[in-house]
Backbone as CSV, one residue per row, in Angstrom:
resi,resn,N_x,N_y,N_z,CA_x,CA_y,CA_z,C_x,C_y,C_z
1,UNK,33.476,33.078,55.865,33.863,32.708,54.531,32.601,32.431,53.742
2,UNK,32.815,32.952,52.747,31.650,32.832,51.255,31.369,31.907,50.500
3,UNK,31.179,30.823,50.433,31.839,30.245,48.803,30.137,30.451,48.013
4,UNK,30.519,30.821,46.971,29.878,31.299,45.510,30.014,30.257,44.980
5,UNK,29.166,29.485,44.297,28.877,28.962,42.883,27.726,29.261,42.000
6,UNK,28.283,28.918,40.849,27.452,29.428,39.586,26.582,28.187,39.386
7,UNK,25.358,28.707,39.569,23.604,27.767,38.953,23.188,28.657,38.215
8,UNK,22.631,28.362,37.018,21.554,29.136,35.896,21.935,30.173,36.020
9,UNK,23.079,31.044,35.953,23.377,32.443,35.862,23.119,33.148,36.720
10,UNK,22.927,32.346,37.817,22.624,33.490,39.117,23.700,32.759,40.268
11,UNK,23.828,33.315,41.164,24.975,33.275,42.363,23.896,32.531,43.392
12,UNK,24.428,30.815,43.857,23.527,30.578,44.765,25.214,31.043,45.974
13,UNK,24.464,31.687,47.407,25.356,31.733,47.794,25.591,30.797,49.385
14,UNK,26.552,30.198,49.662,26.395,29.479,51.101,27.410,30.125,51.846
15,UNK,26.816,30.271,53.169,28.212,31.368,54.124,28.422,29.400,54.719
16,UNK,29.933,29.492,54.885,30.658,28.491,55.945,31.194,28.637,57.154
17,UNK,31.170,27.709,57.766,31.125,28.514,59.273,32.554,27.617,59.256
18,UNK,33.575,28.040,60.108,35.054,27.521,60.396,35.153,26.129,61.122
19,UNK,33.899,25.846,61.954,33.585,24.676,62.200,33.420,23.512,61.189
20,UNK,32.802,23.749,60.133,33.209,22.818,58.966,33.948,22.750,58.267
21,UNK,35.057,23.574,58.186,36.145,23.436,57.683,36.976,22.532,58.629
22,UNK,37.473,23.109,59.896,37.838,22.404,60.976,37.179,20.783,61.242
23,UNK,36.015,20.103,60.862,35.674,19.417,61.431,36.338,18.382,60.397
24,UNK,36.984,18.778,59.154,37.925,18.004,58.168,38.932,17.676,58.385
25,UNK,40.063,18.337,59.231,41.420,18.820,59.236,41.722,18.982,61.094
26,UNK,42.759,18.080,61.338,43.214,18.762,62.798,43.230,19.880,63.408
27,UNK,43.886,20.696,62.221,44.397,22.250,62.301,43.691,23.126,61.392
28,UNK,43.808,24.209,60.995,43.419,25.483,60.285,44.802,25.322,59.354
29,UNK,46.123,25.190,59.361,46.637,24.815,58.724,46.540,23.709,57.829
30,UNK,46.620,22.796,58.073,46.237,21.604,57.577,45.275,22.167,56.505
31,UNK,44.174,22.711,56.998,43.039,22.869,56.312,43.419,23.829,54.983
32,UNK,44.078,24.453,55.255,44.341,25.828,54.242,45.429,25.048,53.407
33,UNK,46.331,24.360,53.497,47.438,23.796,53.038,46.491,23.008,51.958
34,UNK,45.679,21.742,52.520,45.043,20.838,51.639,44.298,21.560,50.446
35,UNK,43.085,22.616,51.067,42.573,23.469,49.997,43.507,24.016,49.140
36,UNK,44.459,24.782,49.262,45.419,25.198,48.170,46.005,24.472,47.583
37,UNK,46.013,22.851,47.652,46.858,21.892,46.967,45.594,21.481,45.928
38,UNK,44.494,21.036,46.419,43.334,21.151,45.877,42.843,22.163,44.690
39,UNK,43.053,23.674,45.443,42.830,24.665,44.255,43.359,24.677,42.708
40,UNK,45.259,24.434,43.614,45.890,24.187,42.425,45.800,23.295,41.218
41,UNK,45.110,21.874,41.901,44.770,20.935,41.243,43.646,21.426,40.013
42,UNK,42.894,21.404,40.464,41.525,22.329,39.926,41.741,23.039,38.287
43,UNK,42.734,24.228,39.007,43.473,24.875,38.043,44.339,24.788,37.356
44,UNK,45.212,23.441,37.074,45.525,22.711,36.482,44.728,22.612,35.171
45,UNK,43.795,22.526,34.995,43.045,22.122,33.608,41.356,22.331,33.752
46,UNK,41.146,23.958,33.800,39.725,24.319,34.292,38.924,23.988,33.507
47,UNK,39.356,23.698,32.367,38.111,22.875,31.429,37.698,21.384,31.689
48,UNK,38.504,20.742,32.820,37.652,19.561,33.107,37.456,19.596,34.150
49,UNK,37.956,20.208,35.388,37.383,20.236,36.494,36.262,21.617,36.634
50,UNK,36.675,22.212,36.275,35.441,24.155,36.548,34.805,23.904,35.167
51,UNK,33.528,24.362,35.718,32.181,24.309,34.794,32.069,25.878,34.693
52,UNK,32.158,26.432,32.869,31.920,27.794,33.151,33.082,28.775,33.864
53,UNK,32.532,29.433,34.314,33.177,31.226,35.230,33.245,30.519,36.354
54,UNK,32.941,29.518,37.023,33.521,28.835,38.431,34.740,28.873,38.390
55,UNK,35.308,29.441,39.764,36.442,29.796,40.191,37.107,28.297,41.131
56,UNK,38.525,27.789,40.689,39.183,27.121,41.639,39.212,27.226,43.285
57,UNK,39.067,28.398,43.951,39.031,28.210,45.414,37.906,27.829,46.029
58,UNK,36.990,28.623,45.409,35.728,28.350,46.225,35.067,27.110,46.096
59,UNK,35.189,26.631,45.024,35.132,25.046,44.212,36.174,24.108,44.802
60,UNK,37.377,24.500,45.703,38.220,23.613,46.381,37.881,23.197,47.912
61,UNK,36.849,24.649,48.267,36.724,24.280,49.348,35.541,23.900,49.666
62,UNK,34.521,23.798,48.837,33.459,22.999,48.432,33.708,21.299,49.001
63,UNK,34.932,20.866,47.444,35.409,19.587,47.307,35.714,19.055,49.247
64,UNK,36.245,20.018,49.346,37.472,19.419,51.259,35.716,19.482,52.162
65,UNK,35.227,19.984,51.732,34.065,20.385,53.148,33.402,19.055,52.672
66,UNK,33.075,18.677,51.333,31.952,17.400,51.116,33.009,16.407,50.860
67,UNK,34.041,16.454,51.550,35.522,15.239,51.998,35.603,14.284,50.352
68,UNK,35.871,15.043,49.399,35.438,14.589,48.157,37.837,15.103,48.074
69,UNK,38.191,15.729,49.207,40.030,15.788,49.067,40.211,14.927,49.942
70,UNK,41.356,13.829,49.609,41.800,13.384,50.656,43.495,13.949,51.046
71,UNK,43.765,13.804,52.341,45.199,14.309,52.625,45.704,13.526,53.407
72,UNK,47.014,13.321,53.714,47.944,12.605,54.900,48.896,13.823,55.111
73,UNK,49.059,13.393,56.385,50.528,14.502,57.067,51.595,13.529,57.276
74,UNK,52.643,14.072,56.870,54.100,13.478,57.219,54.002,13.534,58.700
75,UNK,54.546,13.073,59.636,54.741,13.488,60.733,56.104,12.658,61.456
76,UNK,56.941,13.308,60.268,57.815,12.377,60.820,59.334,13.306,62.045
């Protein structure tokens, strides 16, 4: 996985390894569930959360990797 963000008009780019995603989240589910609740959030109102041509996903999974999302599981 890629995530892209926009600095000074150029693409800084960071590859993520599944281990840091995972090292957030029990599951890979979990993980994908929270980011897309996250994304959505995001995209909700991109003029106060996205700076510019920054895109909601890659900017969501930014947020979950620097534990800046928090989540709970039902587990009932």
């Amino acid at each position: 996985m890629t995530l892209n963000q926009s600095k000074n008009n150029d693409r800084d780019e960071r590859t993520l390894k599944k281990e840091e995603i995972l090292d957030r989240a029990e599951s890979a589910y979990e993980a994908v569930v929270a980011i897309a609740k996250e994304a959505r959030r995001l995209n909700a109102a991109p003029g106060i959360y996205l700076m510019g041509d920054e895109k909601p996903l890659p900017r969501a999974v930014k947020n979950f990797v620097d534990g800046k999302v928090d989540y709970e599981v039902d587990r009932d």
